[in-house]
ROPA-712159 format. One line per 8 residues: number of its first residue (from 1); their letters; for each residue x, y, z of N, C-alpha, C. Coordinates in steps of 0.1 Angstrom, whole numbers, padded with zeros to 4 digits. Example, Ala and Ser with C-alpha at 12.3 -4.5 7.8 and 13.67 -1.06 7.14 Angstrom:
1) AS) 0132:-0057:0078:0123:-0045:0078:0132:-0033:0078 ~ 0128:-0022:0071:0137:-0011:0071:0129:0000:0079 .
end
This chain:
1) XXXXXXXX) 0980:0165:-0167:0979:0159:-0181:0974:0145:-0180 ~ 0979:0138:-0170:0974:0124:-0169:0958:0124:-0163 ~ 0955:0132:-0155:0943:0134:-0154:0930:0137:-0166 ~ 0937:0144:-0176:0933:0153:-0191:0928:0138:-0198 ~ 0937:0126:-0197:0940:0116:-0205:0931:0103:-0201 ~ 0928:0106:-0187:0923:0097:-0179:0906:0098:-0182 ~ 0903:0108:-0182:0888:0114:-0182:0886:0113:-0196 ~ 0892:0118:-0206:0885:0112:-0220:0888:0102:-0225 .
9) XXXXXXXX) 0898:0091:-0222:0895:0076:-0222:0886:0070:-0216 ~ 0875:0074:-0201:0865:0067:-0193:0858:0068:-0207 ~ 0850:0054:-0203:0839:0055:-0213:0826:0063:-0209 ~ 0816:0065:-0216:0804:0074:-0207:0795:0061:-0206 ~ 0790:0073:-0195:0777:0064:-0180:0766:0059:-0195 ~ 0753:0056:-0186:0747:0047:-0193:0739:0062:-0193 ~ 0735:0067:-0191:0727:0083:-0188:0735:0092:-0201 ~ 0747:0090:-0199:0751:0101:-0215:0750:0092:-0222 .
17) XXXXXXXX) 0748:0083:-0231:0748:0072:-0237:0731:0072:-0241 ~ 0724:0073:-0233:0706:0079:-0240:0705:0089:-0239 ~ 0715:0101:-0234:0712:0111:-0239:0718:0116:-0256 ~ 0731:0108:-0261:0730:0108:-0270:0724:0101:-0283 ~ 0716:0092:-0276:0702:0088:-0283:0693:0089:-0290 ~ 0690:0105:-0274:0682:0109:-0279:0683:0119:-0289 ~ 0693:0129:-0285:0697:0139:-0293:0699:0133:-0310 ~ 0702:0122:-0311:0707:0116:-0325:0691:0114:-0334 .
25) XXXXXXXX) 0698:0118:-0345:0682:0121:-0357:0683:0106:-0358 ~ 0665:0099:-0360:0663:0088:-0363:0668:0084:-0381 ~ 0671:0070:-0383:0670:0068:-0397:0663:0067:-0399 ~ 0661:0072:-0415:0649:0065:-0421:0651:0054:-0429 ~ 0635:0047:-0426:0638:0031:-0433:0637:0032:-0447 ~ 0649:0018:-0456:0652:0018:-0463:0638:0015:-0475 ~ 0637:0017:-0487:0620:0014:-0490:0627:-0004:-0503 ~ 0614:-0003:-0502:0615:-0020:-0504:0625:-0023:-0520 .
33) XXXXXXXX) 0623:-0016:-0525:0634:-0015:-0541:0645:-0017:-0536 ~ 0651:-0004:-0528:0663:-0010:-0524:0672:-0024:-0526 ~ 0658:-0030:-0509:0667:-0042:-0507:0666:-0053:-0519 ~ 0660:-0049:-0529:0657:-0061:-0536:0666:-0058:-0549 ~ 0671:-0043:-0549:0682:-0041:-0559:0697:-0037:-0551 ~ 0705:-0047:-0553:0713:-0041:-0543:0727:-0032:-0551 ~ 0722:-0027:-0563:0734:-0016:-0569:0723:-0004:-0566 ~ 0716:-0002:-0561:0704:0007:-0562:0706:0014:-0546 .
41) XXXXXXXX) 0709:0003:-0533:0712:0004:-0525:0730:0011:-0517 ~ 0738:0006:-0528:0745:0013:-0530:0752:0031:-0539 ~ 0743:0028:-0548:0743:0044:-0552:0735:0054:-0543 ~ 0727:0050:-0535:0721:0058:-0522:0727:0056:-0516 ~ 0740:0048:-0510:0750:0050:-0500:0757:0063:-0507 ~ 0761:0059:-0514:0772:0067:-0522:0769:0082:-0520 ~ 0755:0088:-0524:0744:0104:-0531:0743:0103:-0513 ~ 0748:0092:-0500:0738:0096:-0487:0746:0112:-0481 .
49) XXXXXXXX) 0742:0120:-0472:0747:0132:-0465:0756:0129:-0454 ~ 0768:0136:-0453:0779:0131:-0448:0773:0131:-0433 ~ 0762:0141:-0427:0758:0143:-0416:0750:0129:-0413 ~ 0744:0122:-0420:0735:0109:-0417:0744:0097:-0419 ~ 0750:0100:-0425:0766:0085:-0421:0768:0092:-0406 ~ 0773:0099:-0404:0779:0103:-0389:0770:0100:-0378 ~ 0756:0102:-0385:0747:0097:-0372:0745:0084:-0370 ~ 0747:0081:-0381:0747:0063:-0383:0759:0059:-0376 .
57) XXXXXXXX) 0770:0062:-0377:0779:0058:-0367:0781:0064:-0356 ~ 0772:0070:-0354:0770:0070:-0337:0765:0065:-0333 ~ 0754:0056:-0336:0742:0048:-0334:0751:0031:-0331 ~ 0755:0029:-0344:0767:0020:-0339:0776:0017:-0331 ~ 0781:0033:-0328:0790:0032:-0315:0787:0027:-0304 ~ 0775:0037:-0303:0761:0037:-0289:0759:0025:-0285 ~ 0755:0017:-0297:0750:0002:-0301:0761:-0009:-0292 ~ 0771:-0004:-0294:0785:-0015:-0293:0792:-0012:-0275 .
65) XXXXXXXX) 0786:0000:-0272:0789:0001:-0259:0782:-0005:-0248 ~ 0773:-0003:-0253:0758:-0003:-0243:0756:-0022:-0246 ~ 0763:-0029:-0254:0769:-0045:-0254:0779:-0047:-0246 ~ 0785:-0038:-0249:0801:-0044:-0239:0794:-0037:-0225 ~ 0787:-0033:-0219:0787:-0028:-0206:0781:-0046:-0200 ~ 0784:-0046:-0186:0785:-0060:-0182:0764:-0058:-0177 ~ 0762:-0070:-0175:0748:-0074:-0174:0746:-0074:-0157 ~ 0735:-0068:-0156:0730:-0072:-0140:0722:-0086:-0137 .
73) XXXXXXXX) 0727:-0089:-0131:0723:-0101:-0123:0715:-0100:-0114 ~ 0704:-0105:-0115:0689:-0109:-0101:0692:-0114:-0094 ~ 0694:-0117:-0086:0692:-0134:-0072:0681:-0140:-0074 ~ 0668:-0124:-0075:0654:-0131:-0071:0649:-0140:-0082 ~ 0658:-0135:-0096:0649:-0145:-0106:0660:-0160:-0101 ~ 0669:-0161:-0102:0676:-0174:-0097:0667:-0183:-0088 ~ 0664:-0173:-0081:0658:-0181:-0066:0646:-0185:-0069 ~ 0636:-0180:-0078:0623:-0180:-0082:0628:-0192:-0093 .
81) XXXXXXXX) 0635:-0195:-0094:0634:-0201:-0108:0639:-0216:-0104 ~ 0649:-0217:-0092:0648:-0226:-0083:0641:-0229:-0076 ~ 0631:-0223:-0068:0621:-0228:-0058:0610:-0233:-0069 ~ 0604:-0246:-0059:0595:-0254:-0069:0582:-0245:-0062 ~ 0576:-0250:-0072:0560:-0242:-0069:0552:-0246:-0056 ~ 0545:-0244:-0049:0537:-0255:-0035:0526:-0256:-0043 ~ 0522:-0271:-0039:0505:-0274:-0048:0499:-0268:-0037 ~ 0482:-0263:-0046:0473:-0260:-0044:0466:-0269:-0037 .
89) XXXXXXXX) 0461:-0265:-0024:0453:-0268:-0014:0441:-0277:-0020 ~ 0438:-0287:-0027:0425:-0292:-0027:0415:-0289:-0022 ~ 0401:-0284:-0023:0392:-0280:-0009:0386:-0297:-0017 ~ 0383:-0302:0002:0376:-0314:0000:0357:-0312:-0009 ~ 0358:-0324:-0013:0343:-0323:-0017:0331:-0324:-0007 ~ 0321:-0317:-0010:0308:-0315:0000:0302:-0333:0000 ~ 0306:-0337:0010:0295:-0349:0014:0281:-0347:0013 ~ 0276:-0357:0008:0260:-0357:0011:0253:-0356:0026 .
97) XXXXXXXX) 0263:-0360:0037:0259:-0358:0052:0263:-0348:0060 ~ 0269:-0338:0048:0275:-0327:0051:0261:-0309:0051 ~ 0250:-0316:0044:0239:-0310:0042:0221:-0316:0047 ~ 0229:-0322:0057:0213:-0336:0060:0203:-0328:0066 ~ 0207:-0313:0073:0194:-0308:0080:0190:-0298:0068 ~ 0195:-0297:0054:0189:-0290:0047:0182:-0300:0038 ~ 0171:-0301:0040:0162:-0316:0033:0156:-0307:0020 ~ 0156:-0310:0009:0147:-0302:-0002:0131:-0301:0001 .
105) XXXXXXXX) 0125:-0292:-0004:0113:-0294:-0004:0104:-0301:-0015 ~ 0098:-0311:-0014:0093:-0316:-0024:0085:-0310:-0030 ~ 0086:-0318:-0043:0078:-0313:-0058:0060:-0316:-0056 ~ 0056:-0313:-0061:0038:-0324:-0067:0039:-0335:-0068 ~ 0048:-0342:-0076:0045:-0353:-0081:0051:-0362:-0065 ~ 0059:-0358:-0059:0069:-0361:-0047:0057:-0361:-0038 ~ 0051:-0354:-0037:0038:-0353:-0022:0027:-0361:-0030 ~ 0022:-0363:-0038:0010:-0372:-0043:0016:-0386:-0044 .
113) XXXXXXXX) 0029:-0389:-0044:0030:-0404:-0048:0037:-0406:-0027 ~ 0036:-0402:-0023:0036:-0401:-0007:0026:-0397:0000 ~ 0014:-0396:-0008:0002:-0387:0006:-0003:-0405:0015 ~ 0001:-0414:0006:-0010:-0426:0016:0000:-0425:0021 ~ 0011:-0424:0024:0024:-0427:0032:0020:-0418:0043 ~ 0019:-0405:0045:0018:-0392:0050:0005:-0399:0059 ~ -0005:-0402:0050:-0017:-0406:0057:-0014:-0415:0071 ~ -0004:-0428:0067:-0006:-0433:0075:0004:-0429:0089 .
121) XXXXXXXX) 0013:-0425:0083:0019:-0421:0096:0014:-0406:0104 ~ 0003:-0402:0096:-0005:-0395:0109:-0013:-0405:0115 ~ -0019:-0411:0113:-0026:-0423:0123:-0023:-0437:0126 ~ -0005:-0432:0127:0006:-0442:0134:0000:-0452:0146 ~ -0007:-0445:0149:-0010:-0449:0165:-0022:-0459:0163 ~ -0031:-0460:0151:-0037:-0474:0153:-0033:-0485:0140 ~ -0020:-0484:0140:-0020:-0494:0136:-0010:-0505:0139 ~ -0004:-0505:0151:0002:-0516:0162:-0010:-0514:0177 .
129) XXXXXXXX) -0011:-0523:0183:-0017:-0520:0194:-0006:-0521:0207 ~ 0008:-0523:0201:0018:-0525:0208:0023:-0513:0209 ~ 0025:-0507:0201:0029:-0497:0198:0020:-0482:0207 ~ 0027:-0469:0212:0014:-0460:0218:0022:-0446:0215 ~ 0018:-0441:0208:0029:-0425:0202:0018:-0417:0213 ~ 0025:-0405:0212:0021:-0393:0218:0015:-0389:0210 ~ -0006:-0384:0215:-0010:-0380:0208:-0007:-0362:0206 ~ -0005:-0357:0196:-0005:-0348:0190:-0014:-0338:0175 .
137) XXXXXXXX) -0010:-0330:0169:-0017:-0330:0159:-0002:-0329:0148 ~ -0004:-0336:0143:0011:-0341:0134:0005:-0338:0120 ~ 0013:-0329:0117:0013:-0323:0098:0023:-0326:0092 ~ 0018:-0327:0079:0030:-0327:0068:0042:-0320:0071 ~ 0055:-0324:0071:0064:-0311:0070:0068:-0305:0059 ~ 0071:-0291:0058:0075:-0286:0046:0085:-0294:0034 ~ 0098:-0298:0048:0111:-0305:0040:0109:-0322:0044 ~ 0109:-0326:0035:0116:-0343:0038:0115:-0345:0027 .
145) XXXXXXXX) 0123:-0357:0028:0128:-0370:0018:0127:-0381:0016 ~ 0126:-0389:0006:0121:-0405:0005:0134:-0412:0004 ~ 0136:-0423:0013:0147:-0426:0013:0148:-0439:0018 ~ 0159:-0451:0013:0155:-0466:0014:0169:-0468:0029 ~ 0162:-0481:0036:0169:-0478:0042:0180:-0491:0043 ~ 0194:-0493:0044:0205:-0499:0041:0208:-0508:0053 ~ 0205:-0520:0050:0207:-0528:0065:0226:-0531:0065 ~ 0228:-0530:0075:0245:-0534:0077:0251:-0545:0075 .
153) XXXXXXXX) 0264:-0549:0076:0264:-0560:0071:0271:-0568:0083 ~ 0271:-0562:0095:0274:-0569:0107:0260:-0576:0112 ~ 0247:-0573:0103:0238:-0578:0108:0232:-0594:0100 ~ 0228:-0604:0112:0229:-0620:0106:0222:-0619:0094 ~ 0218:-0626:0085:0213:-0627:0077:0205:-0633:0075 ~ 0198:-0643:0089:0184:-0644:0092:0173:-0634:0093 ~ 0181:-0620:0102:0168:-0610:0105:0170:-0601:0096 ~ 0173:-0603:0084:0174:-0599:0072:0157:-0597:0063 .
161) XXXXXXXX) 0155:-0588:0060:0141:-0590:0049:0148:-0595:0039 ~ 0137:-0604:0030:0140:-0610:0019:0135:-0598:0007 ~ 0142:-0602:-0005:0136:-0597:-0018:0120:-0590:-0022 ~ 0113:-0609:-0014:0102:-0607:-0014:0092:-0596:-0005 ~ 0101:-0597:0006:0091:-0591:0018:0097:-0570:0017 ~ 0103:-0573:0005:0106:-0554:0007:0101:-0548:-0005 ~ 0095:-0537:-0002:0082:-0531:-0008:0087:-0515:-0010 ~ 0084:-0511:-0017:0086:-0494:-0023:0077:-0479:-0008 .
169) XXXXXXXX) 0067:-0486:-0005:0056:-0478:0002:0055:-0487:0015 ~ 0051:-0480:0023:0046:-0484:0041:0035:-0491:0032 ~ 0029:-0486:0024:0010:-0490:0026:0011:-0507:0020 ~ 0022:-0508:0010:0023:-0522:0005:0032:-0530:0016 ~ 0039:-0526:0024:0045:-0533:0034:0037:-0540:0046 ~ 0025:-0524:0045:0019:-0532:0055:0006:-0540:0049 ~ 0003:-0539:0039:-0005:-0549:0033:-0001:-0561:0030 ~ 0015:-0564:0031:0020:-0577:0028:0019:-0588:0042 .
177) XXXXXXXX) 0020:-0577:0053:0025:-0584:0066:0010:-0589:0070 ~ 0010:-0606:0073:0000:-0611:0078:-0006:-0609:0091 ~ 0001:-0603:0098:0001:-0601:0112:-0008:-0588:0112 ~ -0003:-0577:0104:-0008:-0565:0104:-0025:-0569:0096 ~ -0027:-0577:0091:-0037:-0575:0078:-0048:-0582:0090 ~ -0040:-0592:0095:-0052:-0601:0107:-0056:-0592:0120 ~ -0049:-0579:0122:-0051:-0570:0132:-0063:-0561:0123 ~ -0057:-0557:0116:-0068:-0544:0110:-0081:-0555:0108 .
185) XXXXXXXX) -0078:-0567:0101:-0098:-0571:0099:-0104:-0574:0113 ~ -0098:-0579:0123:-0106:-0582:0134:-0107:-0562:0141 ~ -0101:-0557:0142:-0105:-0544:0142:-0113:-0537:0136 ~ -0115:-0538:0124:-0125:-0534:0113:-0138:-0542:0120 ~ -0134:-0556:0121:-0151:-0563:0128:-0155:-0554:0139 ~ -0145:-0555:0148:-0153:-0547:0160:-0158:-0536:0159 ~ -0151:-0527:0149:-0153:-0515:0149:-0172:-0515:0140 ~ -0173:-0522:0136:-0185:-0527:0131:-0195:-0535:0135 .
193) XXXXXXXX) -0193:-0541:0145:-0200:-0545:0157:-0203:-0532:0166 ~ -0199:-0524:0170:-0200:-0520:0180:-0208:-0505:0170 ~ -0209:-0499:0159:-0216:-0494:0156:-0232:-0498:0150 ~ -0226:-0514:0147:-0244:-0520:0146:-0250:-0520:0160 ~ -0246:-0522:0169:-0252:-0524:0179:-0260:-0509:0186 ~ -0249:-0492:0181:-0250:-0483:0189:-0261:-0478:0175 ~ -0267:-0483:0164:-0279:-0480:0154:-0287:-0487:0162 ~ -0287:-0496:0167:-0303:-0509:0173:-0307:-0501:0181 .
201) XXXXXXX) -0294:-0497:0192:-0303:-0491:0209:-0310:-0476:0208 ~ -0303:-0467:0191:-0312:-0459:0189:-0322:-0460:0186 ~ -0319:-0470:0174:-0337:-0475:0165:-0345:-0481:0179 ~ -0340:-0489:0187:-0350:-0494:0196:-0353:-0481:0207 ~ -0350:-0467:0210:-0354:-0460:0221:-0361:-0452:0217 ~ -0360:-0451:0199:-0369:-0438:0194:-0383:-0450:0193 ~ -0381:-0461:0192:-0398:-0464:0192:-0405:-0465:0206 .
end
C-alpha cells in the first residue's frame, strides 16, 4: 500500500511531462476584441468546452512543474565567464628594409629624368683619373631606385656638404665641383689636340 502511495505522489520525469505536451491540444489565441472588451472575454470563458479548460489546466500544471524542477548548472559557462580573454598577437608592421632586394621597376618618366645619370655612370671610369672600375659592358638595370643619401650624425660637421654644395642629379654635382670641371676641360683640350694633330699627318701624307 505504501508502495501504491509512494509512486503516485513521485512527480513525473521531465520525458512524461513533454510527452504530455505533446499529447495536449494547442490553444487558440484569443482575437483582439476580446482583450479590449473584457465582459466579452468573460462570456467566452463562461460558453468555453469543459474539455479545453482541462487542457488549459494541464498546461498550467505542466507549466508549474517544469519551474519548480531545480536548474542545471555549467562549470564551463562559470569558468568561460571568468577567464579573461588573451590579446591578440599583433603581427609587426613590414619595414621598408624588410623588402630592399625587391626594388620597383621604374616608370618613363623615372628613366628619362635619370638617363644623364645612367649615362654617366656607364662611363664612370673617365671621369676621376684616380679612380679605375673594371671595364665591362654595364646596362641599365631593370629594378632600381633614386634615393638621397643621409649623412650620420656621428659624423664632424666639417666633412659635412653644405646646402650649397648638394645637388638633386650626379650631372649637377659634378658640374658644380671645380676640381671635376678643371679635369674634363684640360681633358677635352687634349682630346682635341691630339685629333687636330692625327687630321694634319693625314692631310700631310695624302699630298
Amino acid at each position: 500500500m505504501t508502495a501504491e502511495m509512494t509512486a503516485e505522489t513521485m512527480e513525473p520525469s521531465l520525458d512524461e511531462l513533454f510527452d504530455q505536451l505533446a499529447k495536449a491540444k494547442p490553444v487558440e489565441p484569443a482575437n483582439h476584441t476580446d482583450a479590449a472588451d473584457p465582459t466579452a472575454s468573460a462570456a467566452m470563458l463562461d460558453l468555453a468546452d469543459p474539455a479545453e479548460q482541462h487542457t488549459q489546466q494541464e498546461f498550467e500544471q505542466i507549466d508549474q512543474r517544469l519551474r519548480s524542477l531545480p536548474k542545471l548548472h555549467n562549470t564551463f559557462d562559470t569558468l568561460a565567464s571568468q577567464q579573461r580573454p588573451w590579446p591578440l598577437l599583433q603581427q609587426p608592421k613590414p619595414k621598408p628594409t624588410n623588402d630592399w632586394s625587391l626594388l620597383p621597376k621604374p616608370d618613363r618618366a623615372t628613366l628619362d629624368r635619370a638617363q644623364r645619370d645612367l649615362l654617366l655612370l656607364r662611363h664612370r671610369a673617365a671621369l676621376d683619373p684616380k679612380r679605375h672600375y673594371k671595364k665591362d659592358r654595364w646596362q641599365v638595370p631593370e629594378r632600381f631606385a633614386l634615393g638621397t643619401i643621409i649623412e650620420p650624425t656621428t659624423e664632424f660637421h666639417s666633412s659635412r656638404l653644405t646646402n650649397k654644395q648638394r645637388h638633386s642629379t650626379i650631372l649637377q654635382s659634378l658640374i658644380a665641383d671645380n676640381e671635376t670641371t678643371r679635369y674634363f676641360k684640360r681633358k677635352y683640350s687634349q682630346i682635341q689636340l691630339t685629333t687636330t694633330r692625327r687630321y694634319r699627318t693625314k692631310k700631310f701624307h695624302h699630298r
